[in-house]
C-alpha positions as protocol buffer text, in pm:
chain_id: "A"
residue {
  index: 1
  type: UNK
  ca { x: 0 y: 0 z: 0 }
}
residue {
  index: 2
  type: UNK
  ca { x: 130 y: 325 z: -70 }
}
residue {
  index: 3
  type: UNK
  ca { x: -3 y: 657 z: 98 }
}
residue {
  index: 4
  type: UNK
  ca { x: -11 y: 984 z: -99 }
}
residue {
  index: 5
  type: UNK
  ca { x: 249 y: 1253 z: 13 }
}
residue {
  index: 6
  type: UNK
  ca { x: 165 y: 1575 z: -166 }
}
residue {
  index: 7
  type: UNK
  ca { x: 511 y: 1729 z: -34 }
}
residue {
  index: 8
  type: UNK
  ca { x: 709 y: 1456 z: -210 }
}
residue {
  index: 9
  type: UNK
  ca { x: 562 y: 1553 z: -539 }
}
residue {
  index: 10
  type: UNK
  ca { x: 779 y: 1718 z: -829 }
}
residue {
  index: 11
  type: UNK
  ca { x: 673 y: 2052 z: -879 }
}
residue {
  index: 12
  type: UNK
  ca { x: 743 y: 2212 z: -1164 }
}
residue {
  index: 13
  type: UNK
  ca { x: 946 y: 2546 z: -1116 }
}
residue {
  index: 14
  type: UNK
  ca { x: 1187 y: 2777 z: -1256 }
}
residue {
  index: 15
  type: UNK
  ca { x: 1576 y: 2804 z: -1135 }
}
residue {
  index: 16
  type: UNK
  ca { x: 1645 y: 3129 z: -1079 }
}
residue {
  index: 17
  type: UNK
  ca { x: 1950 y: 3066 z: -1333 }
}
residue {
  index: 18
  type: UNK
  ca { x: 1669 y: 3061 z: -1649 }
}
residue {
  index: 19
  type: UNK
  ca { x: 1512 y: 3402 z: -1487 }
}
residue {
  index: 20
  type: UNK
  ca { x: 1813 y: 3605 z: -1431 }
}
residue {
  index: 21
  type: UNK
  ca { x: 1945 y: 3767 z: -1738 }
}
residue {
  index: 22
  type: UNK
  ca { x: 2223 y: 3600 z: -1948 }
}
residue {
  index: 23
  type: UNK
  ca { x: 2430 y: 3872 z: -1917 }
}
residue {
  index: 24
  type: UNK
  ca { x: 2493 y: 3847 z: -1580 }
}
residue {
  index: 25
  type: UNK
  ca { x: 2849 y: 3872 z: -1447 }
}
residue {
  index: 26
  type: UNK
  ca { x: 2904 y: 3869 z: -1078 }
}
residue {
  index: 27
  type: UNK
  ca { x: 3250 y: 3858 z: -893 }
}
residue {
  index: 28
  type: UNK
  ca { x: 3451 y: 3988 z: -567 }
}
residue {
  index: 29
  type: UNK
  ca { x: 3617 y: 4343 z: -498 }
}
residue {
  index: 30
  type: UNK
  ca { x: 3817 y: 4448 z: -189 }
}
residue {
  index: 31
  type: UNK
  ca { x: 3818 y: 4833 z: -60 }
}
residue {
  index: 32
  type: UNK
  ca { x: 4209 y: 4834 z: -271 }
}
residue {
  index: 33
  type: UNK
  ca { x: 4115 y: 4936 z: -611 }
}
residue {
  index: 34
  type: UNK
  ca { x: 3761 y: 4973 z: -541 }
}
residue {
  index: 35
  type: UNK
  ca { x: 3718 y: 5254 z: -838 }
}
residue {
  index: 36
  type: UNK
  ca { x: 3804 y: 4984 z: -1078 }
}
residue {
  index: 37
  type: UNK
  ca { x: 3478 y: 4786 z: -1063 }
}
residue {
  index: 38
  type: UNK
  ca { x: 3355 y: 5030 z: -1269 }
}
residue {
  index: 39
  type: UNK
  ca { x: 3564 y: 4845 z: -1561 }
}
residue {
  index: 40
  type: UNK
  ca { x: 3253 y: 4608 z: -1610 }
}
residue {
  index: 41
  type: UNK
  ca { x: 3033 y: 4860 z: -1734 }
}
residue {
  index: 42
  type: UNK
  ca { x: 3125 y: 4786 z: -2156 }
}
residue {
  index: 43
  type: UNK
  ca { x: 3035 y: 5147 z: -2230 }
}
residue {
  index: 44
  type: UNK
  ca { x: 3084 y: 5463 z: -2110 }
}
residue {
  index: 45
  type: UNK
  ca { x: 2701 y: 5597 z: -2136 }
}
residue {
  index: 46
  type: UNK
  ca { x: 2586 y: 5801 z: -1826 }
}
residue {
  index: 47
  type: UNK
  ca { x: 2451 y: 5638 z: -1528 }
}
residue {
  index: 48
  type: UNK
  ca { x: 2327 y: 5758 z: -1218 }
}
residue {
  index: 49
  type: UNK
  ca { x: 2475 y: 5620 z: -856 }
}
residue {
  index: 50
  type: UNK
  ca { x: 2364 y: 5586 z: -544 }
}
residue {
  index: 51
  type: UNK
  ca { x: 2611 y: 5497 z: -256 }
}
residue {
  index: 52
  type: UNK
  ca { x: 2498 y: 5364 z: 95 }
}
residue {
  index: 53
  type: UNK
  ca { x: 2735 y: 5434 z: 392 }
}
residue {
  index: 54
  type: UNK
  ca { x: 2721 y: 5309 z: 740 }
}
residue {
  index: 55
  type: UNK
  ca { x: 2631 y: 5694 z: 802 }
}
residue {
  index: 56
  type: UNK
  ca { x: 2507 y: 5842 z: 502 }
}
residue {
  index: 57
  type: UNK
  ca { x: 2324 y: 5809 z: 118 }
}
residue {
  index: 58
  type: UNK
  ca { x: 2524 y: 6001 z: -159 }
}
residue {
  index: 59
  type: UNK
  ca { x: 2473 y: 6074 z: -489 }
}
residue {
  index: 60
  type: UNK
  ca { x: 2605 y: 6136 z: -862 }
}
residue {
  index: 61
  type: UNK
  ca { x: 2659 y: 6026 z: -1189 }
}
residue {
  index: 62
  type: UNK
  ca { x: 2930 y: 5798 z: -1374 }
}
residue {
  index: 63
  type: UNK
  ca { x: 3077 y: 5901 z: -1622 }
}
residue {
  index: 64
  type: UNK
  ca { x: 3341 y: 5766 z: -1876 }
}
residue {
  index: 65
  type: UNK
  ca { x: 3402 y: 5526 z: -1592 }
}
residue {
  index: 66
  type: UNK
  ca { x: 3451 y: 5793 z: -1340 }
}
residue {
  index: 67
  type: UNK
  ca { x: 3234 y: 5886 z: -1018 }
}
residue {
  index: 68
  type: UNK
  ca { x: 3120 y: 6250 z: -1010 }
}
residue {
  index: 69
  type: UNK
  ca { x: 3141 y: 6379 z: -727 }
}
residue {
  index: 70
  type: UNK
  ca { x: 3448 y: 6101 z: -633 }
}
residue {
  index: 71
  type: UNK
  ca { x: 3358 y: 5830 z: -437 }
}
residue {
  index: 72
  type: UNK
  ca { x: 3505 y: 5871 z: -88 }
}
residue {
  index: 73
  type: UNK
  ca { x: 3545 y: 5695 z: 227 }
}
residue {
  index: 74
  type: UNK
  ca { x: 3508 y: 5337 z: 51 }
}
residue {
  index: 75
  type: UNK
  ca { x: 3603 y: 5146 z: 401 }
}
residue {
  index: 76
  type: UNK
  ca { x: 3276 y: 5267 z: 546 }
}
residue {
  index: 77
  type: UNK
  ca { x: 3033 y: 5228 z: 219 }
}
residue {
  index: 78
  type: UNK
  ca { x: 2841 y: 4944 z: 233 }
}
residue {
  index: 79
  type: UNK
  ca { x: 2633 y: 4940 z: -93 }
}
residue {
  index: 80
  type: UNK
  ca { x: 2705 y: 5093 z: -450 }
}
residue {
  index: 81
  type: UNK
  ca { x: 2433 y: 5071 z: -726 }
}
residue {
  index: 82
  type: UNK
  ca { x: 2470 y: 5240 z: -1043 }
}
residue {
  index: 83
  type: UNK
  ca { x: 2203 y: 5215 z: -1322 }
}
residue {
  index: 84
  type: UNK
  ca { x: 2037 y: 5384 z: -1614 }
}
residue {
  index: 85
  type: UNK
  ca { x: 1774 y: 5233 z: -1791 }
}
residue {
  index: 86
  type: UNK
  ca { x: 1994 y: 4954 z: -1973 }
}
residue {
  index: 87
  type: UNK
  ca { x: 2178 y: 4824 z: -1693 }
}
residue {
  index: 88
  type: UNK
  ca { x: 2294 y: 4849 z: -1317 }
}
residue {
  index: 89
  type: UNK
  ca { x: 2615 y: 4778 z: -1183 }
}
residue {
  index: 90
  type: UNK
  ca { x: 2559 y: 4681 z: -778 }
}
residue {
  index: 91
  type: UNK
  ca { x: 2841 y: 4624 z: -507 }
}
residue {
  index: 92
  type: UNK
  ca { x: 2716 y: 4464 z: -186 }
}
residue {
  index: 93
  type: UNK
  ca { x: 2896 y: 4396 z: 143 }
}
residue {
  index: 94
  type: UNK
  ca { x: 2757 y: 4292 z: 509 }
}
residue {
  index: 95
  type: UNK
  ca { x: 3029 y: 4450 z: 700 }
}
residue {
  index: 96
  type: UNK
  ca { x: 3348 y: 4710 z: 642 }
}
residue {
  index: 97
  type: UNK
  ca { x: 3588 y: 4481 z: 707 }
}
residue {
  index: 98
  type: UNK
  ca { x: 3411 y: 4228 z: 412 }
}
residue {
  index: 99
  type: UNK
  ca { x: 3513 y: 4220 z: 38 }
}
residue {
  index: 100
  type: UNK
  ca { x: 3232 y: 4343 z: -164 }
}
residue {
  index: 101
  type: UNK
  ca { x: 3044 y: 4046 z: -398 }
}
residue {
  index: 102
  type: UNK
  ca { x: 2906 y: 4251 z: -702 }
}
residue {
  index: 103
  type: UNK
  ca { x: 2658 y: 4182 z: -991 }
}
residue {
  index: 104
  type: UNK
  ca { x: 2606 y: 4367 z: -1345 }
}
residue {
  index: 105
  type: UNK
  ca { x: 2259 y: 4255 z: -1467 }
}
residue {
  index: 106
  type: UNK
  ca { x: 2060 y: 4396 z: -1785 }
}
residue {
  index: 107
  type: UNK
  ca { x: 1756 y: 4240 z: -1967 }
}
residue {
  index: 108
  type: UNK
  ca { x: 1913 y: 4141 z: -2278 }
}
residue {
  index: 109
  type: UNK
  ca { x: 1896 y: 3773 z: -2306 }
}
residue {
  index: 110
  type: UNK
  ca { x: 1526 y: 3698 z: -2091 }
}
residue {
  index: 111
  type: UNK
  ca { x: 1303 y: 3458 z: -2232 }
}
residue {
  index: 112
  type: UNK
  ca { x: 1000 y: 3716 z: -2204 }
}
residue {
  index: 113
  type: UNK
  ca { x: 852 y: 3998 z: -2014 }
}
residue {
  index: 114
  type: UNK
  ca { x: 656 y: 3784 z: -1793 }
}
residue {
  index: 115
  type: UNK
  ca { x: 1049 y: 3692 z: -1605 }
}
residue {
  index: 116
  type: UNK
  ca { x: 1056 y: 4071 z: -1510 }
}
residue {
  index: 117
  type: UNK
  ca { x: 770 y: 4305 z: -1316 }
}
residue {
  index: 118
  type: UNK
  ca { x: 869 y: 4701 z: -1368 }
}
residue {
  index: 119
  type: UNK
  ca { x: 716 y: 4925 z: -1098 }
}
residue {
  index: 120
  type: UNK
  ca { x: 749 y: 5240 z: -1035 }
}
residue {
  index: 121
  type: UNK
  ca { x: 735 y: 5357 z: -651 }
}
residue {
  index: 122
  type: UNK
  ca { x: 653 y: 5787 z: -537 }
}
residue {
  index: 123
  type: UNK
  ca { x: 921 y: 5974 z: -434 }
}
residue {
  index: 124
  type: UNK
  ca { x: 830 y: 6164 z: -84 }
}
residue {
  index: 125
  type: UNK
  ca { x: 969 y: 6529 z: -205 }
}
residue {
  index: 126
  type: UNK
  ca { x: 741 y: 6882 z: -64 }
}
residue {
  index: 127
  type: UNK
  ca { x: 681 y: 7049 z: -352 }
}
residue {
  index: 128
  type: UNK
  ca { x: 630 y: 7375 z: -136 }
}
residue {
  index: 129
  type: UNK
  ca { x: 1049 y: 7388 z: -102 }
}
residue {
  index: 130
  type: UNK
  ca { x: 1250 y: 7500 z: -450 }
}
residue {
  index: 131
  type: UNK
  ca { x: 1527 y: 7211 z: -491 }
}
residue {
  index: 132
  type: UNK
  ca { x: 1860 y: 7367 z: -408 }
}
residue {
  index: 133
  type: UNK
  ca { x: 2187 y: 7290 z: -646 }
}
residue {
  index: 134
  type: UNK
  ca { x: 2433 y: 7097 z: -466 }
}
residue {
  index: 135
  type: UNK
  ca { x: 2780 y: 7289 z: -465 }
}
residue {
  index: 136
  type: UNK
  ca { x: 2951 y: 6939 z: -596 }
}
residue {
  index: 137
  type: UNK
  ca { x: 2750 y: 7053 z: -953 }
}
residue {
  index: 138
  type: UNK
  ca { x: 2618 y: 6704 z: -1014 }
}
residue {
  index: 139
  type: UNK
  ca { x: 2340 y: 6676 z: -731 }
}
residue {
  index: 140
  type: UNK
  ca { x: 1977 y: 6840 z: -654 }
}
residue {
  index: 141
  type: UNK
  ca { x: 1888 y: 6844 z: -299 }
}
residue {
  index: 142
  type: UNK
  ca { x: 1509 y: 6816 z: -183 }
}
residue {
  index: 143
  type: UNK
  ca { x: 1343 y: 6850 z: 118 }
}
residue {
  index: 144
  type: UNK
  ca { x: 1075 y: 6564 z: 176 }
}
residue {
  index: 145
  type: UNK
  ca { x: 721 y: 6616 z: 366 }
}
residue {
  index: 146
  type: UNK
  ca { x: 892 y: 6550 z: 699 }
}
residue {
  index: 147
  type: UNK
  ca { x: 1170 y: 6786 z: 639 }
}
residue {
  index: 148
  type: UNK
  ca { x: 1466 y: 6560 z: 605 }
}
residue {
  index: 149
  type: UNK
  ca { x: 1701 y: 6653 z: 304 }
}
residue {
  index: 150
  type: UNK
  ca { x: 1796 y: 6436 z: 50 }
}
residue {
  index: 151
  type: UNK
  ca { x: 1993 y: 6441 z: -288 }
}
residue {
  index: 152
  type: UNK
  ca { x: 1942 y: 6305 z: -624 }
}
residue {
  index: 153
  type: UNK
  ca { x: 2205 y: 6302 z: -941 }
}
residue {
  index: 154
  type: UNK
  ca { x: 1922 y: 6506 z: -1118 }
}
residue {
  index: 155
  type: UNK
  ca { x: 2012 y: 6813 z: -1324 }
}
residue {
  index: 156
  type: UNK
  ca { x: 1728 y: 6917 z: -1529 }
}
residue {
  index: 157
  type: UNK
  ca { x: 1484 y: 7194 z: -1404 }
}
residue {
  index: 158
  type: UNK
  ca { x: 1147 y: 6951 z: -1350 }
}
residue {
  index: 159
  type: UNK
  ca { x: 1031 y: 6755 z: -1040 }
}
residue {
  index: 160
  type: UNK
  ca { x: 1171 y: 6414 z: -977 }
}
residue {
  index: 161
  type: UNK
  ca { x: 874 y: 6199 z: -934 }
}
residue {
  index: 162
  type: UNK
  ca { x: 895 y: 5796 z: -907 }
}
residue {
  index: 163
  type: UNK
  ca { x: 1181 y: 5568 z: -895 }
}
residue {
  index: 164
  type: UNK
  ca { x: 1213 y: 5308 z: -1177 }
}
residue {
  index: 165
  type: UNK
  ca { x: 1223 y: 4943 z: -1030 }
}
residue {
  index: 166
  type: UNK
  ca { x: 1292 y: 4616 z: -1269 }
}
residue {
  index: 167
  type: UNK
  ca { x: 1203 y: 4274 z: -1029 }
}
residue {
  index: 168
  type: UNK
  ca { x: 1337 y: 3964 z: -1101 }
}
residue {
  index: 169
  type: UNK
  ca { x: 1079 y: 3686 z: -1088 }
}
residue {
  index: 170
  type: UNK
  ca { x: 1121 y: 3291 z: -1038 }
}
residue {
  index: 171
  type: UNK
  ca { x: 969 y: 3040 z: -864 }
}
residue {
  index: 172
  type: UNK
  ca { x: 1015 y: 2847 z: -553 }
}
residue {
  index: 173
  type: UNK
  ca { x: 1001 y: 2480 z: -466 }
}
residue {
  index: 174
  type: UNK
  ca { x: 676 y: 2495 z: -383 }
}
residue {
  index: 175
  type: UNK
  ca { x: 569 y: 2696 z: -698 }
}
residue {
  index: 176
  type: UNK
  ca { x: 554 y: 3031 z: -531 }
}
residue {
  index: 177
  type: UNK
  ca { x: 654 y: 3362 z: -736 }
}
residue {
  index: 178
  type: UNK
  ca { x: 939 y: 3524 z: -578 }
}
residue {
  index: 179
  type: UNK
  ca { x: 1099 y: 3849 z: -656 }
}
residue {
  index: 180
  type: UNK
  ca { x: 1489 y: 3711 z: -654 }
}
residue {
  index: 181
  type: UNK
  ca { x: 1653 y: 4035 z: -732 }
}
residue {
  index: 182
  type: UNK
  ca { x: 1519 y: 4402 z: -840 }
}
residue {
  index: 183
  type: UNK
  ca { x: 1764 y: 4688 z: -1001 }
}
residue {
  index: 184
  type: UNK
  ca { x: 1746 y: 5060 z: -1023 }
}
residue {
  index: 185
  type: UNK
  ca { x: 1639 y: 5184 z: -1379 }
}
residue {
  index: 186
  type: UNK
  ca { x: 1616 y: 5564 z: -1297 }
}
residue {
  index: 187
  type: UNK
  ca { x: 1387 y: 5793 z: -1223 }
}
residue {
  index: 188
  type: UNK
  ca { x: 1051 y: 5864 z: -1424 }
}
residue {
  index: 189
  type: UNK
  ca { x: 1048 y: 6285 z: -1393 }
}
residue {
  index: 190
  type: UNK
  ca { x: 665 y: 6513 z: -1357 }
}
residue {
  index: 191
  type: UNK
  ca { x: 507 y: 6644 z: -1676 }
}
């Protein structure tokens, strides 16, 4: 006699390998040299960056392979992502004294949309307070509804309104839809 198990079943899923894009490359930095991860970006089109320390957000852009303003203090940043709409480059580490594991991901190469969910999320900025130029040139600081001050790598004269989010979709052993991984895509501005 055998008794039905409905956990033992094969379930038919996706590995996250078939829903991540093909051109995927992922690999290890240490705070030496750090500037040079931007040598995996294969062109030198403007993207946008946002660095997370263990005390502070910055921003800019990359250019020609450079960081505008510079990059500085790498021992305490923990997270780098830079993106435009084509790709994002993103360096991750869960302490300062780690090496930093980094991914470039783009969509070329998905089997179809339905891998991917684009969203779009509000930015929280009080449109009663002008944005302020930055003295580093590159950055746009607004105040949000609570008053905090923040700064975007935005230099044109409208309102910043959402963020531009790409998830990464697959499915778990059990057939659930997962988001496996997300990347910046830039920012969607006000009419």
């Amino acid at each position: 006699m055998s008794l039905f198990n409905p956990w033992k079943r094969k379930r038919e899923t996706k590995e996250l390998s078939s829903v991540m894009p093909t051109k995927v490359k992922k690999g290890t930095q240490t705070n030496e040299g750090f500037e040079g991860i931007l040598s995996h970006f294969s062109d030198n089109s403007e993207k946008l960056y946002v660095a997370f320390y263990t005390y502070k957000v910055a921003s800019g852009i990359v250019w020609d392979k450079k960081f505008f303003p510079e990059l500085k203090d790498i021992p305490h940043l923990l997270e780098l992502r830079a993106f435009n709409e084509n790709v994002e480059l993103r360096a991750l580490r869960m302490g300062i004294y780690k090496d930093f594991k980094w991914r470039l991901a783009d969509e070329k190469g998905l089997d179809s949309e339905a891998d991917i969910y684009r969203e779009t999320h509000y930015l929280d900025i009080d449109h009663t307070r002008a944005p302020e130029p930055c003295q580093d040139g590159v950055n746009t600081a607004y105040a949000s509804t609570t008053g905090a001050v923040y700064t975007l790598p935005i230099r044109s004269g409208r309102w910043p309104a959402k963020i531009k989010i790409i998830n990464y979709l697959a499915y778990d052993g059990c057939g659930n839809l997962q988001i496996k991984d997300y990347r910046l895509a830039g920012f969607e501005m006000e009419e």
